[in-house]
N, C-alpha and C positions, 0 to 999 in steps of 0.2 A: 504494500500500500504506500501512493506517494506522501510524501510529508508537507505540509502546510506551509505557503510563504507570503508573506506579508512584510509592509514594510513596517520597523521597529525604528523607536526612540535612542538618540544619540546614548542616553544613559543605558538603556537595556543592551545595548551595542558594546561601550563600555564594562558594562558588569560582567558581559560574556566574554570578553576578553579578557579580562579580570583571572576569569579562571582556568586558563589554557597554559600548558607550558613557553608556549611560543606563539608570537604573530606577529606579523608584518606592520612595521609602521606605515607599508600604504593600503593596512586594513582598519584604522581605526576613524571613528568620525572627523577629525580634524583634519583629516589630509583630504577632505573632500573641497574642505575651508582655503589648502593653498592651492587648489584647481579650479580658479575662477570662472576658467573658459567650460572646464564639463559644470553640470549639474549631478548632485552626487546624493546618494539615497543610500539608508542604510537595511539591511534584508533581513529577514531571521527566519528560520526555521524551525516550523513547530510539529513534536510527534503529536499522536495518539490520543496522550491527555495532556496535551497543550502548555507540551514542557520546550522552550528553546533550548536547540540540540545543534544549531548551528546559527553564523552570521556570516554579513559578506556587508562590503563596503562598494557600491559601483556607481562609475562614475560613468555618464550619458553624455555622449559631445552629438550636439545636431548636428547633422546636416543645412545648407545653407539654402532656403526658400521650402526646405521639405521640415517636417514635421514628423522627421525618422532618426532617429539614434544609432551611433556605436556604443554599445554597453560594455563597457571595460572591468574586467576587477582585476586588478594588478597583485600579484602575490595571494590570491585567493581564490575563492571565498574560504572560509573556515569552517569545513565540513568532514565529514569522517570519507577522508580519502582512498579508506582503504576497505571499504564497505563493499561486500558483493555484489549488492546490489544498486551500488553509487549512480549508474547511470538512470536508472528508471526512479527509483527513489529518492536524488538528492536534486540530480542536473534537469531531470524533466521539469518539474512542477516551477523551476529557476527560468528556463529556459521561455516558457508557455506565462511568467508574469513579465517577464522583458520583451517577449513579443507585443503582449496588451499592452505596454507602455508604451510601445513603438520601436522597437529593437529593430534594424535591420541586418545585425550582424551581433555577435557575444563572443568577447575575447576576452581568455581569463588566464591566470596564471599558477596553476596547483602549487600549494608549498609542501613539495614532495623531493625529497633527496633522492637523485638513482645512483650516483659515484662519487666515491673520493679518493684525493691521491693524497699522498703524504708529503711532505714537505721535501724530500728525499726522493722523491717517486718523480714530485713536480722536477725537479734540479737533474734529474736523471734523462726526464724527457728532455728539457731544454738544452742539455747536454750533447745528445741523439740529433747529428743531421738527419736523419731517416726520417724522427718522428717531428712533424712539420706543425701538427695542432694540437692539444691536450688532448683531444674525444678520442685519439687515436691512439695515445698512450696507454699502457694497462694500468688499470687501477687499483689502489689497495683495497678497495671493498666496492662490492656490487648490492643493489638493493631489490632483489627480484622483485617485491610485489610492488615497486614501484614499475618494474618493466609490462607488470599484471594491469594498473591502472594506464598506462602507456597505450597496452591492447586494447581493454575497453573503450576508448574516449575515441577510439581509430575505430571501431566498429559500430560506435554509435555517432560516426558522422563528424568527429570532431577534426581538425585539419591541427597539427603542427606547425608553426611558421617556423621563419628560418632558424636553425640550429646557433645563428652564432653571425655571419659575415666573419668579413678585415676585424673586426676589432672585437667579437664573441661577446659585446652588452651595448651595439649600438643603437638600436631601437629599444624601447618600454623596457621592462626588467630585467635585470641582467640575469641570465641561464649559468652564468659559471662564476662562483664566487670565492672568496678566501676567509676561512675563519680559525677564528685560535679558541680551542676547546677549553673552558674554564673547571667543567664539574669538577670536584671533586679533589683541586690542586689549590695549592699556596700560592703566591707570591712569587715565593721564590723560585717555584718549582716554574711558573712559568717564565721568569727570566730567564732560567738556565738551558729553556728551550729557544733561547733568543740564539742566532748564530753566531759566532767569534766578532764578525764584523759588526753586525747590532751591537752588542755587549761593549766592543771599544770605541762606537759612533757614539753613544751614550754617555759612556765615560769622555770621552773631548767634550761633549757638547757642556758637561758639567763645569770639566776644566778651565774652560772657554769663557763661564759666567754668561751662560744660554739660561733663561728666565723664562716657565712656560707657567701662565697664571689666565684663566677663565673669564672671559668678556661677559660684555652685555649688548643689551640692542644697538646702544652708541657705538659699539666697536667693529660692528657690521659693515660701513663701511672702508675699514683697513683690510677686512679680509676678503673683499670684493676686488679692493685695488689690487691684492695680490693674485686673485683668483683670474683675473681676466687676463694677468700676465703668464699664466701657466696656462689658461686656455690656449692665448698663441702659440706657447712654445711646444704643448703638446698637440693642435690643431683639433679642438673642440671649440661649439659655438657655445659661449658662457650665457649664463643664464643674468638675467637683470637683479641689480640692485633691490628690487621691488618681490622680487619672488623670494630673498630670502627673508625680507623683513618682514613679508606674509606668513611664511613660517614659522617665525620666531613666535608671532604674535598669535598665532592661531596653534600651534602645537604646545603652547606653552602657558595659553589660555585653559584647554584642555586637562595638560599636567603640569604643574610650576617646574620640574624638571625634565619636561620632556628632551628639548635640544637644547646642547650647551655649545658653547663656543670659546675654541682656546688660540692663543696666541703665544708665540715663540719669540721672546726680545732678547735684543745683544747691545748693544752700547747704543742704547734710544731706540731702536727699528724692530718693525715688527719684520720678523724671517720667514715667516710659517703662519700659519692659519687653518685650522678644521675644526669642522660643524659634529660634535656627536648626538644620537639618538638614542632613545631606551625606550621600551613598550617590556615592561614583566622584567625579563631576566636575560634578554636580549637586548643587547648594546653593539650600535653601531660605529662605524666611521663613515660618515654620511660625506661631506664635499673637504678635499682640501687645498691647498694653495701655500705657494710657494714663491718668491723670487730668485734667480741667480748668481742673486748679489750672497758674497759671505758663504757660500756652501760648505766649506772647512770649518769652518765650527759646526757642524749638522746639527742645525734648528728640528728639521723634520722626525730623527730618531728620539731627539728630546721630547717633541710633541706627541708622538706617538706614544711613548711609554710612559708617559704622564695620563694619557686619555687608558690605557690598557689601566692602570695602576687604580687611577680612578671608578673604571668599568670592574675591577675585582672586587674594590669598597663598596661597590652598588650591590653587589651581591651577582652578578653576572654568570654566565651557566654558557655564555659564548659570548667573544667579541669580535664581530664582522667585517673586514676592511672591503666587505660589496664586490664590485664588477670586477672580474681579470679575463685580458684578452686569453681567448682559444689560439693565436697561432701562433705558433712556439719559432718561427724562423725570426733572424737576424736583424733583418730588415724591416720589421713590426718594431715600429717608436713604442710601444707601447709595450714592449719584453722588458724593459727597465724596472716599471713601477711594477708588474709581477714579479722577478728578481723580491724589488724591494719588500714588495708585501713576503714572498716565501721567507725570509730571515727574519721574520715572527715564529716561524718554527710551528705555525698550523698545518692547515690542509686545505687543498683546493676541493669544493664540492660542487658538482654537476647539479641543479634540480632540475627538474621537466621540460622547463621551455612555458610558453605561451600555447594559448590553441586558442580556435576560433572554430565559431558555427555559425555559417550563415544563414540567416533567416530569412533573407530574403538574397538569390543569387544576383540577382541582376544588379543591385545596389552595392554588397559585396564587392563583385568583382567592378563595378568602378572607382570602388574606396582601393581595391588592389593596386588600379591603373595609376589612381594619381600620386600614391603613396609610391610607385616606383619612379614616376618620376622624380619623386622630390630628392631622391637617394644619391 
């Protein structure tokens, strides 16, 4: 029997989140608040006796003179992923109220782990001329029922988008990510997981009289001015001044410590700049930034292990350094900041990807048409 879907109150949203080990900070009500452009609604799912048993956060971008939607849930919804019978019982009854809203397409993004490599695993690929992209490398563990939810969603119509591109998290959310396992470990225990080079970039940055102390809304714009200069250097288009103050001010409305923001100083200048995130026991490293200027004193290793250091005190169970490119060759600008994230001494994880179901084909596939143009 399908389960019941209705939309739910910001707090009931909340509450349900409240009690899950993990969820996406682009599943809670507030991230609906920095997406100005979609209109964003909060979902819930009710059994039997009218218990919520799941939620989802999606976010509806019009169409322009039509009165049809993309329904988006980025990193979700947050549903028992691993249910038999997930596609008739959780994705139907989801699918058939985003139609009645005016859906002409639903793209979602299961928070389902299928691979991980180890830190040693990753360093081994990137080592291998042979092996050119991660997905390709063997992994230290496989998640079969995630390959099981894989199958379903592909026989129930669901489509897969692309695995990855040039740079494996160019488009919506990244499919391959870095994180440093907290449960269970000290402190110390995860320093010592730090690689040689982290360990002695750390120590200069100390010796150096590298200063990393936690901004405020005011300090938003030093780490913009820096972020737009790492944009150029790594060749992203940065995002406005205006999106992160919406942030601040809307995720932090929601939770007073939702996003924090840290700065890396040396003789008056800020070096370094990044934005963290927490939802439960999951802490992220959400945007950071950098200048050129000074890189011998390593602002960035200092920043980092102050935000890790900090993310332990919170009580953290993972800390997430997000997107890393899939292609392990040479000539990928973007092997560097993987390099840099693997001497955290985590591990790189695969989740599922995105998938989409079209509701209506013909709309679909012109939202396909223009989307590849813009690429």
């Amino acid at each position: 029997m399908s389960l019941r879907i209705q939309p739910i109150s910001r707090d009931e949203h909340l509450a349900y989140v409240a009690g899950l080990p993990s969820a996406s900070h682009t599943q809670i009500p507030a991230w609906g608040d920095v997406k100005p452009d979609w209109r964003a609604e909060s979902l819930g799912w009710f059994d039997e006796g009218d218990r919520l048993v799941g939620a989802g956060l999606v976010l509806l971008r019009p169409l322009p003179k039509l009165r049809k939607y993309l329904a988006y849930l980025p990193e979700g919804p947050l549903v028992d992923w691993y249910a038999p019978d997930l596609v008739e019982r959780w994705l139907a009854p989801m699918l058939a109220h985003l139609e009645a809203r005016g859906a002409f397409s639903v793209k979602m993004g299961p928070p389902v782990v299928v691979r991980r490599w180890s830190a040693d695993a990753v360093k081994a690929a990137i080592a291998d001329p042979a092996t050119r992209r991660l997905r390709d490398a063997e992994a230290t563990s496989t998640e079969q029922r995630a390959l099981d939810v894989a199958g379903r969603l592909r026989r129930a119509g669901w489509r897969q988008t692309d695995p990855g591109g040039e740079e494996g998290f160019a488009a919506g959310q990244p499919r391959y990510v870095f994180q440093v396992p907290y449960e269970g470990r000290t402190l110390e225990e995860i320093h010592r997981g730090l690689n040689q080079q982290w360990r002695r970039n750390i120590k200069k940055a100390e010796k150096a009289g590298v200063k990393v102390v936690r901004g405020g809304p005011e300090d938003l714009q030093a780490f913009h001015t820096l972020y737009t200069e790492t944009a150029a250097r790594d060749r992203f288009v940065p995002r406005p001044l205006a999106y992160f103050q919406r942030m601040w001010t809307a995720l932090n409305a929601e939770h007073p410590d939702r996003m924090r923001l840290y700065l890396a100083h040396h003789d008056g200048e800020v070096l370094a700049a990044a934005t963290m995130l927490t939802v439960g026991r999951h802490v992220w490293y959400s945007y950071g930034a950098s200048t050129s200027r000074r890189r011998e004193v390593q602002p960035n290793n200092a920043l980092q292990w102050r935000m890790m250091s900090d993310a332990h005190a919170l009580g953290a169970s993972v800390y997430d350094l997000r997107g890393i490119t899939d292609t392990l060759e040479d000539s990928n600008h973007l092997l560097g900041l993987l390099r840099f994230k693997v001497g955290t001494g985590g591990r790189a994880v695969e989740y599922l990807g995105e998938w989409d179901f079209p509701l209506n084909r013909l709309l679909h596939k012109a939202l396909d048409v223009y989307m590849a143009r813009r690429r």
